[in-house]
N, CA, C and O atoms as a GROMACS GRO file, in nm:
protein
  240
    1UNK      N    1   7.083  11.577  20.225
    1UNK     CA    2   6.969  11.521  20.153
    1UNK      C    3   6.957  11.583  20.014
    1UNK      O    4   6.944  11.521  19.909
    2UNK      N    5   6.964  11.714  20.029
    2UNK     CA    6   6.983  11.781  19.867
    2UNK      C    7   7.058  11.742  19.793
    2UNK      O    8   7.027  11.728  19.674
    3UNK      N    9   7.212  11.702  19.852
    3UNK     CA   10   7.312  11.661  19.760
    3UNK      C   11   7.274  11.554  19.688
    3UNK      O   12   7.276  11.556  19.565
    4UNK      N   13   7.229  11.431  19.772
    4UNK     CA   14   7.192  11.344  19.723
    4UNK      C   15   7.085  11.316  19.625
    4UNK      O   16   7.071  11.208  19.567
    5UNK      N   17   7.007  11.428  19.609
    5UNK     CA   18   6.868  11.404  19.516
    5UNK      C   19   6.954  11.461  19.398
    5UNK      O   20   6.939  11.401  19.291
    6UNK      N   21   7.060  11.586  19.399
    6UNK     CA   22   7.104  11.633  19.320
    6UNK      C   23   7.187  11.520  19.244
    6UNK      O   24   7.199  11.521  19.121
    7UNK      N   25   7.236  11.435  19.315
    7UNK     CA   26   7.330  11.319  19.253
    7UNK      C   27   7.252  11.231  19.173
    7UNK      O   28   7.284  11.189  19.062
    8UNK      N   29   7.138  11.203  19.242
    8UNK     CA   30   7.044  11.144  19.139
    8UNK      C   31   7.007  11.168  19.084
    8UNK      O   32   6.991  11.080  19.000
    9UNK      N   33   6.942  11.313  19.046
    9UNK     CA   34   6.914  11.355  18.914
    9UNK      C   35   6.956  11.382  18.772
    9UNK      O   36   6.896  11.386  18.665
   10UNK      N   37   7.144  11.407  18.831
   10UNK     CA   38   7.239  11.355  18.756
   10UNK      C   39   7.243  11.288  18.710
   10UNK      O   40   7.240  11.297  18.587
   11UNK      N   41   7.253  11.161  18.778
   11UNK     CA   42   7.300  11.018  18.712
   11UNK      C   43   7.126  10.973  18.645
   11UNK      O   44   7.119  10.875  18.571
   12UNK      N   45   7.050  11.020  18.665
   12UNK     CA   46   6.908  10.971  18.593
   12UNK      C   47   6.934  11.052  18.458
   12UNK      O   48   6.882  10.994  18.362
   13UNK      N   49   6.987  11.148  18.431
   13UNK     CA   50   6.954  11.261  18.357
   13UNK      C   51   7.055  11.183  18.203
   13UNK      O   52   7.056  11.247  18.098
   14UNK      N   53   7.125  11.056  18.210
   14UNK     CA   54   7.166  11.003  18.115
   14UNK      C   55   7.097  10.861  18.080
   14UNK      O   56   7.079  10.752  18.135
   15UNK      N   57   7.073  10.913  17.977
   15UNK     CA   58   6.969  10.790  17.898
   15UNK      C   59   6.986  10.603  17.933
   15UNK      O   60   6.894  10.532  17.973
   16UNK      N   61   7.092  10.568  17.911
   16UNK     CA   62   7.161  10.469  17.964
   16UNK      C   63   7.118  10.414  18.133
   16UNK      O   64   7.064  10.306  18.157
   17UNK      N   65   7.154  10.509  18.229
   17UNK     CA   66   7.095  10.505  18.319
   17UNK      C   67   6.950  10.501  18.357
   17UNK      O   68   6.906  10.441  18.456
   18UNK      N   69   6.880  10.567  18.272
   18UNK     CA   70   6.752  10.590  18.336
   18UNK      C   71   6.686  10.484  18.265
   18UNK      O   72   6.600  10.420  18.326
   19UNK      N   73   6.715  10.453  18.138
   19UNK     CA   74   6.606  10.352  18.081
   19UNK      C   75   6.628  10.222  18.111
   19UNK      O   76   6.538  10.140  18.091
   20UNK      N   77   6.789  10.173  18.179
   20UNK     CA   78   6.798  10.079  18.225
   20UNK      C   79   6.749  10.075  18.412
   20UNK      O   80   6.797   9.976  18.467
   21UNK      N   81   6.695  10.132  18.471
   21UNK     CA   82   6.632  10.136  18.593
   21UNK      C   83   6.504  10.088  18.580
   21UNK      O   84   6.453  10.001  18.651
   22UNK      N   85   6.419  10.184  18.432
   22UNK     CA   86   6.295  10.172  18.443
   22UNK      C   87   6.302  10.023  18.368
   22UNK      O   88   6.241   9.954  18.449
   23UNK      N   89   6.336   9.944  18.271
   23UNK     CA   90   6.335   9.776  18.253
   23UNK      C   91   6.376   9.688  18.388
   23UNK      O   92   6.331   9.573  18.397
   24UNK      N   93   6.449   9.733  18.480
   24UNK     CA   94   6.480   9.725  18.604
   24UNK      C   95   6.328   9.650  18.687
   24UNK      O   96   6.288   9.537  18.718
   25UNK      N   97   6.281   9.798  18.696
   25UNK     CA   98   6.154   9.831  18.766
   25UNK      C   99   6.045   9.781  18.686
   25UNK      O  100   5.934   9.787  18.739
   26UNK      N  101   6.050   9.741  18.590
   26UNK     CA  102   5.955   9.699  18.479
   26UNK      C  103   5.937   9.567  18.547
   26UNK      O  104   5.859   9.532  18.635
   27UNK      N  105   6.047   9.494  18.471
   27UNK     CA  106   6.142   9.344  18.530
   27UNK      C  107   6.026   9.318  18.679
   27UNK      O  108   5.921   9.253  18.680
   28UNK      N  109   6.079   9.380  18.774
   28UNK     CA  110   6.041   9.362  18.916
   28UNK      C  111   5.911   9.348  18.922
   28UNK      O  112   5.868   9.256  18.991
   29UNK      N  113   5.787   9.462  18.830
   29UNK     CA  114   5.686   9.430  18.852
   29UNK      C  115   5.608   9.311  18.800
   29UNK      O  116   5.509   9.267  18.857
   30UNK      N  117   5.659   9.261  18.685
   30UNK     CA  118   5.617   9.192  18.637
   30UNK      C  119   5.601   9.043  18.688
   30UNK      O  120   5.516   8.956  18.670
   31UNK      N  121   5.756   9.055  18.783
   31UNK     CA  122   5.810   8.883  18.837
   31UNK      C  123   5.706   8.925  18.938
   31UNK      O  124   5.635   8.824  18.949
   32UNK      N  125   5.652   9.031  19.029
   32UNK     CA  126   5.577   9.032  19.148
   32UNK      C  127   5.457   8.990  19.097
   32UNK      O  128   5.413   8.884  19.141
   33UNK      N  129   5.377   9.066  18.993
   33UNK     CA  130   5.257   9.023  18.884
   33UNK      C  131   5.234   8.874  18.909
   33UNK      O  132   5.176   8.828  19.007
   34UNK      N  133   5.293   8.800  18.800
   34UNK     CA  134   5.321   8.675  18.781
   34UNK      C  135   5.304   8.590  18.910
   34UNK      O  136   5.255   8.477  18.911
   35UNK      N  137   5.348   8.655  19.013
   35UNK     CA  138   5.348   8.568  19.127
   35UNK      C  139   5.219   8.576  19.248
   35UNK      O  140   5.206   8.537  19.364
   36UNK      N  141   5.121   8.663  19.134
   36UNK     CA  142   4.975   8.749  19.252
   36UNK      C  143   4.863   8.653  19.131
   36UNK      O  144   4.746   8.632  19.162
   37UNK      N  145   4.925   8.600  18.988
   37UNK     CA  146   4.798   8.547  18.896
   37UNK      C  147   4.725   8.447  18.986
   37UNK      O  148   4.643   8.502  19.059
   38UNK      N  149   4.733   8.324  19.000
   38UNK     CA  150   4.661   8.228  19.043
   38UNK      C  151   4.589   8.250  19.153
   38UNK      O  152   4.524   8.152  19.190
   39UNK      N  153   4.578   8.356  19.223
   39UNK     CA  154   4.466   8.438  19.316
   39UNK      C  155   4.414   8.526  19.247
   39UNK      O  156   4.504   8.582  19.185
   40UNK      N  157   4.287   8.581  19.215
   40UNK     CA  158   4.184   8.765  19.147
   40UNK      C  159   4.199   8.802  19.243
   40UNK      O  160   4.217   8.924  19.233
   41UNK      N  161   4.206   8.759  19.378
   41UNK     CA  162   4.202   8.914  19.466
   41UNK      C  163   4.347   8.964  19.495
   41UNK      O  164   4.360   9.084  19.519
   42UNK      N  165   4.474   8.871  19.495
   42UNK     CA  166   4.541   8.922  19.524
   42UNK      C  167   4.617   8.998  19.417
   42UNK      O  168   4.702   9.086  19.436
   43UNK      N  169   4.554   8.929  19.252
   43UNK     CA  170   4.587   9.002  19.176
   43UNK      C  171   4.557   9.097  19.160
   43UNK      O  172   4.643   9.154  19.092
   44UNK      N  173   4.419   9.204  19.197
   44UNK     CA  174   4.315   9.251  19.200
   44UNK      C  175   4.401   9.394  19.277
   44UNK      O  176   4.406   9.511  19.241
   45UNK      N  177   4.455   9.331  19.385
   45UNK     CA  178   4.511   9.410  19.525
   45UNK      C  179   4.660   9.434  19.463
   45UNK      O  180   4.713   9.520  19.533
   46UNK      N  181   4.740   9.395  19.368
   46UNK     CA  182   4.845   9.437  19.351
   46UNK      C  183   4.852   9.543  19.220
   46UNK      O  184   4.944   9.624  19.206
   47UNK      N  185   4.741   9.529  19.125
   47UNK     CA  186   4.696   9.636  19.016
   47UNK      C  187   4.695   9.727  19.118
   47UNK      O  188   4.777   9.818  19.108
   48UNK      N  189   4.634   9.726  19.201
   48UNK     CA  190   4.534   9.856  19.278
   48UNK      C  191   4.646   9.923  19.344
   48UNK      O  192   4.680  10.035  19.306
   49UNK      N  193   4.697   9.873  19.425
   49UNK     CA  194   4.815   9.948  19.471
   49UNK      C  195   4.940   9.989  19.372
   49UNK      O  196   5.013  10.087  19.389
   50UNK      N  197   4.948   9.920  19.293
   50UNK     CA  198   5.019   9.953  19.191
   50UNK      C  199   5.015  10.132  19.109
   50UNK      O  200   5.088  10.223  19.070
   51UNK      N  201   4.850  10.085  19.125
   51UNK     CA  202   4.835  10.227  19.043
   51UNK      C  203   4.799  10.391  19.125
   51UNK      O  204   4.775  10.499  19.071
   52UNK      N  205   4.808  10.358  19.262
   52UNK     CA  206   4.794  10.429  19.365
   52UNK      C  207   4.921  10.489  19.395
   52UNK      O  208   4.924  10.607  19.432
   53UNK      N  209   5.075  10.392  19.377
   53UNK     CA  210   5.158  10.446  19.364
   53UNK      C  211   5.209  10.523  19.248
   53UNK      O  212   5.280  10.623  19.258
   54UNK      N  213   5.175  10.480  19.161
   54UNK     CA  214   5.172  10.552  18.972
   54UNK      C  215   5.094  10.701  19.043
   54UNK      O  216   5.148  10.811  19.027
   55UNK      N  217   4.990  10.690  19.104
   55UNK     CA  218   4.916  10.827  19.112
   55UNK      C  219   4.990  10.905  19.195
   55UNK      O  220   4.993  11.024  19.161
   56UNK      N  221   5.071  10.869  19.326
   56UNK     CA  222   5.154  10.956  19.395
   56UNK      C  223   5.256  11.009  19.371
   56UNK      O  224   5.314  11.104  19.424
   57UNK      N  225   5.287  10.920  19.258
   57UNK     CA  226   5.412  10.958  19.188
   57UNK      C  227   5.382  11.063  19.081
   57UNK      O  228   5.457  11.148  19.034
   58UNK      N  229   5.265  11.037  19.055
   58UNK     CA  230   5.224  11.163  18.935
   58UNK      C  231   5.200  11.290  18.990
   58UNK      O  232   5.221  11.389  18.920
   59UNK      N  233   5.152  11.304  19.120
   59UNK     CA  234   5.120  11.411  19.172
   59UNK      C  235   5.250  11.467  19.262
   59UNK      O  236   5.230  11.556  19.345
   60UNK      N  237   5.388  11.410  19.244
   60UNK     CA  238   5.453  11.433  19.328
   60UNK      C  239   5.604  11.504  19.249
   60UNK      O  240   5.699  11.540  19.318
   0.00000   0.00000   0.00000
């Protein structure tokens, strides 16, 4: 399991890699977004969790 985080931190640790993951992950949220508009609550419910994971990730 170490090796493996170690491998990833590697391969994150070059610019190329990492900024093309996060447009990646950008990409993904946005097509999920887009697909929660024509409901407020479910749009409502995918901000919210959205930023719950942003917070675990900040504290983590």
């Amino acid at each position: 399991m170490r090796k493996a985080l170690a491998q990833l931190k590697k391969c994150t640790a070059i610019p190329a890699v990492k900024y093309s993951l996060i447009a990646v992950a950008a990409f993904l949220w946005l097509f999920g977004f887009a697909d929660q508009l024509p409901d407020t609550v479910q749009t409502a419910k995918y901000v919210g969790i959205s930023l719950l994971m942003v917070a675990v990730a900040a504290i983590a």
